[in-house]
C-alpha positions in Angstrom: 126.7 40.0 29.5 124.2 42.5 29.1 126.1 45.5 28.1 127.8 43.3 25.5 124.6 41.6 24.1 123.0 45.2 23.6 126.2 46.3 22.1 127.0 43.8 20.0 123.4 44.0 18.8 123.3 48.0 18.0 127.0 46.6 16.4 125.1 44.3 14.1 122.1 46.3 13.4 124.5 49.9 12.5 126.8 47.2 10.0 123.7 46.0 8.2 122.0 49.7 7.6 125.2 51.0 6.6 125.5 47.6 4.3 122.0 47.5 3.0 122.5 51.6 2.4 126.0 51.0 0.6 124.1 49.0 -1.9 120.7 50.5 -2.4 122.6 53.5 -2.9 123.6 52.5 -6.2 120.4 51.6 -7.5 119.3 55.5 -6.6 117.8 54.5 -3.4 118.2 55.6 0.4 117.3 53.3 3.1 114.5 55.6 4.3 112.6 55.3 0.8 113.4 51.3 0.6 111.9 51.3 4.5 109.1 53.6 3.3 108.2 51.6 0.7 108.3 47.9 2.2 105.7 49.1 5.2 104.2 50.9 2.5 103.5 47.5 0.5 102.7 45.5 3.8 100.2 48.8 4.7 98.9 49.3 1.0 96.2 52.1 1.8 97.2 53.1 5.0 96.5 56.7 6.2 99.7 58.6 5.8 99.6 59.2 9.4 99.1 56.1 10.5 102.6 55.4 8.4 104.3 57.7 10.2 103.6 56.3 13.4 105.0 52.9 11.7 108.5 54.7 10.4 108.6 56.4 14.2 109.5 59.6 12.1 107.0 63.1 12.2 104.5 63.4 9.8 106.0 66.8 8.5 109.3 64.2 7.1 107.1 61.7 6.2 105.0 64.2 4.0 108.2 65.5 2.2 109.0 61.2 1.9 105.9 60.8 -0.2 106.5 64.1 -2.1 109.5 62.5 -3.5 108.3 59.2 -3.9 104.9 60.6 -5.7 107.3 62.5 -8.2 109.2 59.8 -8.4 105.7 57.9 -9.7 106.4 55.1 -7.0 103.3 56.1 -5.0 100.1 57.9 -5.0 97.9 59.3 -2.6 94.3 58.8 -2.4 91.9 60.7 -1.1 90.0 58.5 2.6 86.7 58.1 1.6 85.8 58.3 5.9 87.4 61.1 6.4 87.9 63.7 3.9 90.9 65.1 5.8 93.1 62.1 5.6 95.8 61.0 2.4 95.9 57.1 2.2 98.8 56.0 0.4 99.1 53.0 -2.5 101.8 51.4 -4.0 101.9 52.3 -8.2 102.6 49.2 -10.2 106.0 51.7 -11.2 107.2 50.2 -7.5 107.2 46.4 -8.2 110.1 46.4 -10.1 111.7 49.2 -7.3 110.7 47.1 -4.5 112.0 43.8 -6.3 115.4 45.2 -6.6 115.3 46.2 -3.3 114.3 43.1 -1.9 117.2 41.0 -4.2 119.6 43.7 -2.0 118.3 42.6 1.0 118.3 38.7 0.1 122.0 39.1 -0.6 122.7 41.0 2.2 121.1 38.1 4.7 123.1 35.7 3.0 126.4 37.6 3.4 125.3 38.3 7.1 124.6 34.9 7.4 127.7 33.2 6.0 128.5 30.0 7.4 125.0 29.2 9.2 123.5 26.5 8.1 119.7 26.1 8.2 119.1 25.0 12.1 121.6 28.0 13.2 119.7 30.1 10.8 116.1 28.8 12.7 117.6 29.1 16.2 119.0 32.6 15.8 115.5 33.7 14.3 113.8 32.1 16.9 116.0 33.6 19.7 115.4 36.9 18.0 112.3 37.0 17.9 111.5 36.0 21.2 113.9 38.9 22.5 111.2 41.0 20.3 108.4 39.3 22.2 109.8 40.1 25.5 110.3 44.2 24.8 107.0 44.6 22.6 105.4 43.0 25.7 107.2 44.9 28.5 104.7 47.4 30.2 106.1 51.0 30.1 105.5 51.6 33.6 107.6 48.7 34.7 110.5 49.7 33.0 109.9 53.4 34.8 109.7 51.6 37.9 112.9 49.6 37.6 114.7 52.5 36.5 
């Protein structure tokens, strides 16, 4: 059961990026930007380092990221009054209506994914999720390593 759980999970997951990428794609967006963006407006102000620990990407490919997206006048980058060295990053009001769009994408896409659950299933597959999520977030590292 375990190889097909973890399967059939990667399965899922790899079907909704590609999904969620087919259609952000025609509003001019990439999923990296959208994902950029949503931490972005749960982070507003966060150190641009700090962000890319968030993403899991290098800082070097989040700094080209917020090039764009500063062109783009979807962010800005503000100077950390503690710490003179450090960018913290803001949402302009020019990525509301972005974000929105975004999120509609997503909204449909969870209702396609979804399809034929009705509000319980919905709960209990949420709930089992999320407790999956509990159970690696609070795995120690050095028990996995000693399990192999």
């Amino acid at each position: 059961m375990s190889d097909s759980l973890g399967f059939l999970l990667g399965d899922v997951s790899r079907l909704m990026r590609k999904r969620f990428d087919d259609r952000a794609r025609r509003l001019g967006s990439s999923r990296a930007q959208w994902k950029t963006l949503f931490t972005l407006s749960r982070h507003e102000g966060i150190t641009q380092g700090r962000l890319a620990e968030l993403l899991e990407i290098e800082p070097i490919s989040l700094c080209r990221m917020i090039d764009r997206l500063e062109e783009s006048g979807l962010v800005e980058r503000r100077r950390d009054p503690g710490d003179r060295r450090a960018w913290n990053i803001y949402l302009t009001d020019a990525a509301d209506p972005v974000l929105t769009q975004l999120r509609d994408v997503a909204d449909e896409l969870m209702e396609t994914t979804l399809l034929g659950f009705d509000a319980k299933a919905r709960d209990a597959l949420i709930a089992s999720l999320e407790m999956i999520h509990g159970n690696l977030t609070n795995t120690d590292p050095s028990e996995e390593t000693a399990h192999g």
